[in-house]
N, C-alpha and C positions, 0 to 999 in steps of 0.2 A: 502773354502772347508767345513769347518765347516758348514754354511748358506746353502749350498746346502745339504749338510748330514740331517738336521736338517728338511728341504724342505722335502727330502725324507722320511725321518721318521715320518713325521706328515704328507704328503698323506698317508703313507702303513696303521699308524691307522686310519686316516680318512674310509678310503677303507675298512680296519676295521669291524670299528663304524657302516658304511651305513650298510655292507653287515649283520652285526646284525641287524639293524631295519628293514633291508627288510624280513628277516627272522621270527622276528616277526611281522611284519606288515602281512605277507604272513601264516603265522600264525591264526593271529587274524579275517584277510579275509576267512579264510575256516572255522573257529570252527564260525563265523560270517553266513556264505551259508549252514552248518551244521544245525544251530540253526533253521534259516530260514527254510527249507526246512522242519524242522523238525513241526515247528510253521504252514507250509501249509499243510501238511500232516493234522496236527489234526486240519484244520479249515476245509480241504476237506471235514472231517468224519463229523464233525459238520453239514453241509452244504447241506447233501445229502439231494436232497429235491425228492422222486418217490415215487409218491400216487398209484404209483400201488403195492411196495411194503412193504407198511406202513403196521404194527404191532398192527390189532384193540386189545386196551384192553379187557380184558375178558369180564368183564360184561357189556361191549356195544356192541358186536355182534348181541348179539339179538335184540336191539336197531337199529341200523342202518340201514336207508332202507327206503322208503315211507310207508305212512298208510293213508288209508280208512280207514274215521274216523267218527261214526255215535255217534249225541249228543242226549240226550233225554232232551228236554225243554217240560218238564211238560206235557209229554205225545207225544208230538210230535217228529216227527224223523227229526232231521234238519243234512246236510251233513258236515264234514269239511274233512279237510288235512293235513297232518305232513310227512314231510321232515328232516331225522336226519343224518347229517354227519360228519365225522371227519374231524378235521382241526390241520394239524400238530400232536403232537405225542400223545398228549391225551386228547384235548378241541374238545368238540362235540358243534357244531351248528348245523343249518336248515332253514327252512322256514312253516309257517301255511298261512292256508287259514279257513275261517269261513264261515259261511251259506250266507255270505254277503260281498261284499269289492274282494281286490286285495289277491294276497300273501303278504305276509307282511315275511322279515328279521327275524330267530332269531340270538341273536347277543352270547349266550351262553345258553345250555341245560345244567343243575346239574343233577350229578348223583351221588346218592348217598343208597350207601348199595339196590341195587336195584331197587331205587325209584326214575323218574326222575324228574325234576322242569320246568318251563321258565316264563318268563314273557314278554308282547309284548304291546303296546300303542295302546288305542282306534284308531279305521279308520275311517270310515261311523258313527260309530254308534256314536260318539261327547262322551264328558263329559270329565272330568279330572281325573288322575289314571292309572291302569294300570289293564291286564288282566293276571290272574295266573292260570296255566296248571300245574298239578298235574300227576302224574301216574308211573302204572311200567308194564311190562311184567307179565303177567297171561298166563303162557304154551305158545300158538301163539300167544294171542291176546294182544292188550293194552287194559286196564281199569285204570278209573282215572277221574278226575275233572278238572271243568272249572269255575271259579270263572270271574265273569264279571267285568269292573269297577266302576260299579255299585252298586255289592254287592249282584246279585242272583248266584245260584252254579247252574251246570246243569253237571250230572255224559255221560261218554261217554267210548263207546268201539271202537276198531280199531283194522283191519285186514291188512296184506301183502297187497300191491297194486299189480296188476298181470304188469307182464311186457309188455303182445299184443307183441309180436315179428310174422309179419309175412314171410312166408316164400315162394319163388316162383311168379311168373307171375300174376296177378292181371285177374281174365276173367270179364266184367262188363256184365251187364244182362239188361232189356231193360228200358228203360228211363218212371218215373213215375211222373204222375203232380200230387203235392199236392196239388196246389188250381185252381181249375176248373173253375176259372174266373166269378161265376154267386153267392154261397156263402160258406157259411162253412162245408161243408159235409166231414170226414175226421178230423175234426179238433174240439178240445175241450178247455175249458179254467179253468184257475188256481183257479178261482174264478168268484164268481156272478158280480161282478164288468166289464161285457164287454164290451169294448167300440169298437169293433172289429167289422167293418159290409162294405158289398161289394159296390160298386158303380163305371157304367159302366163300368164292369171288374177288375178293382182295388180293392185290399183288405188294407182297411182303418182302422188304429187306430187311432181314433180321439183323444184321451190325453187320461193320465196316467191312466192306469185300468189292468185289468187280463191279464195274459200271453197267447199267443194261441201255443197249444201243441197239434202236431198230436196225434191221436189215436194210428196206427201202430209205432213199434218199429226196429229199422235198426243197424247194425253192423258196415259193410266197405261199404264206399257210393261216388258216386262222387254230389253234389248238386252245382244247377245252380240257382241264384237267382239274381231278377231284381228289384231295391226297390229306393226309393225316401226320402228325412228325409229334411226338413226344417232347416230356421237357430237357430242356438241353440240345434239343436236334439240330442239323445242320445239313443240308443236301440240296440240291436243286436239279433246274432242267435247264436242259442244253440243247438252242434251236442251231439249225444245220451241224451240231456236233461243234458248233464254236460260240456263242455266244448266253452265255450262265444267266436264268433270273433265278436267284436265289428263294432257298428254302430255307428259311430259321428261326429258330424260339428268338425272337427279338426281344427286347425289353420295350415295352410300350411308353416305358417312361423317356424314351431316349430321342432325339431327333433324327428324324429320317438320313438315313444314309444309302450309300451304292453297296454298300456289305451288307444290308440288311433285306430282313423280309421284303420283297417283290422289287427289290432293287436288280438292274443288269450289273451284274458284279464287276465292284470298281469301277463304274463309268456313270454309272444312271440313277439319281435317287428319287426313291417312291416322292409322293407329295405329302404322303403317311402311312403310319405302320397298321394299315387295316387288317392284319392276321387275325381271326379269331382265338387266337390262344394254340397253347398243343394239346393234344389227345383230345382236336375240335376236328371236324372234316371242313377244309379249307377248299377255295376255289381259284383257279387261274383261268383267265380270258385271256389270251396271249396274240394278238396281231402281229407278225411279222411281212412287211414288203419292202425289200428290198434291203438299206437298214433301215430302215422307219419303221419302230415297234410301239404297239401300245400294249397297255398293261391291267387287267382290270381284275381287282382281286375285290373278291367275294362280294362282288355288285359296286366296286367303287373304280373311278378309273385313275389311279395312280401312278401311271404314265403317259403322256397322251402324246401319239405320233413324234418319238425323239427318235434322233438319230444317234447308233451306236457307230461309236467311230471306230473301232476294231473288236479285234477278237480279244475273250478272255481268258485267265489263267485257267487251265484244265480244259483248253480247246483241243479236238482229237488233230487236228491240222490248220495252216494258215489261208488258204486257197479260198479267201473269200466267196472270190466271182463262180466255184461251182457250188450244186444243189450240195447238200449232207442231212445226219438225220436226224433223228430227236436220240436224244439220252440225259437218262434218270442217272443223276449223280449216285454210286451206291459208296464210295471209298471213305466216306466221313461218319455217319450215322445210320443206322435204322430207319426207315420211315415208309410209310403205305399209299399208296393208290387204289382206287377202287372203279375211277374214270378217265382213262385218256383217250379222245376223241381230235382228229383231223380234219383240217377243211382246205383241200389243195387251192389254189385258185389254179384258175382252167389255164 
């Protein structure tokens, strides 16, 4: 009797015992999903990532946004580009482009007491160093400096890039040949250097010399063009005289890039490298409205209605928002036409 009393009384604490740990256990488990809960909550807030409702700092409002960007090199008016935007809550990057070369990355812009900084790594232009861009807002425009890394300055101002938003149905107006198949009439060059001359219908650039740049000036256009490039080649065409889709012996083995065949140079890549090869007669279907370009090379469309966000290297000017013309890259390689046709829209 005892032994069993004793049994009993040491289940009933047992029974006890448990039913305290499970109370606090049961405890520990909620202020535990409490804490938790509480710990996602403020990782949530942390976390919010909506670039549409991000918080520009004050004084990078004005800042932010593309700029036509016009350099003065010792007189001369050479084109660039600036690209400024926020990344996260208050580091501003972008991208430049220079009279010459690709876009190039910026990896951070300073800003500081209104004045902003960057610095980018030679491209084209070789040499070791770096190139330092200077400036700040003056009312609309930028003003500021471009230190080479070389070590000449060349002071430059920049305006708002226009956005070309168009609006409505496209009416096209009626088809105009630039090259008349017999020789240049319509058509000018960059310099004295032409290597540019017809033969049995073909328009020939026989090696690296002047650009050939229509006379007339065009807006929204559709252009049709028929053209041949060797192995090795490297040339393209330039709508309103600023915006390159490239001509080149691409390797096919490669993946599409903005430097390569039908790509808008350093901004835009093909979906593939549909070239038929060189010393093949290749085709361009080229829509341009407004910037919204499509791209359709030898029956495939390898761009379809993108928007180019500035100009490219080897643009004759930055003035977006007027008309300019077409031009045949001539300063890199050799390479043939046999077709360029126009289609203004009205």
């Amino acid at each position: 009797m005892c032994i069993n009393l004793k049994l009993k009384l040491n289940k009933t604490e047992m029974m006890k015992k448990s039913t305290g740990l499970f109370i606090l256990l049961g405890s520990m488990v909620s202020m535990t999903q409490i804490s938790c809960n509480n710990a996602n909550k403020d990782k949530q807030k942390e976390e919010v990532h909506n670039p549409a409702s991000q918080t520009i700092p004050e004084e990078a409002k004005g800042l932010i946004g593309r700029w036509d960007i016009t350099v003065d090199k010792d007189g001369k008016q050479a084109p660039s580009w600036l690209e400024v935007k926020l990344s996260g809550f208050n580091v501003l990057v972008g991208a430049f482009v220079s009279d010459a070369g690709s876009s190039r990355p910026v990896s951070h812009i300073k800003l500081n007491e209104g004045k902003f900084s960057f610095e980018i790594p030679p491209q084209w232009e070789g040499g070791e160093g770096v190139f330092t861009i200077q400036g700040e807002l003056v009312g609309e425009e930028l003003k500021g400096t471009i230190q080479t890394n070389k070590g000449s300055t060349f002071s430059f101002t920049g305006v708002k890039a226009p956005y070309l938003v168009r609006t409505g149905e496209v009416q096209w107006g009626e088809p105009v040949e630039l090259f008349n198949g017999t020789d240049l009439t319509g058509w000018t060059t960059s310099s004295d250097d032409n290597q540019w001359i017809v033969t049995e219908g073909v328009l020939i650039n026989q090696k690296a010399g002047a650009n050939l740049i229509t006379e007339q000036k065009y807006e929204d256009f559709k252009l049709l063009a028929e053209f041949r490039y060797a192995e090795g080649g490297n040339s393209g065409i330039y709508l309103r005289g600023r915006y390159e889709v490239q001509i080149e012996d691409s390797p096919k083995d490669r993946h599409p890039g903005p430097l390569y065949f039908g790509g808008v140079y350093g901004f835009l890549s093909p979906s593939e490298l549909a070239t038929l090869g060189p010393n093949e007669w290749n085709t361009y279907e080229i829509t341009l409205r407004g910037r919204m370009i499509t791209v359709v090379a030898n029956g495939k469309t390898i761009i379809n209605n993108q928007e180019i966000p500035g100009i490219t290297g080897g643009a004759l000017d930055s003035h977006e928002g007027e008309p300019g013309p077409i031009y045949l890259q001539g300063d890199h390689t050799g390479v043939e036409f046999r077709k360029i046709t126009i289609i203004p829209a009205k």
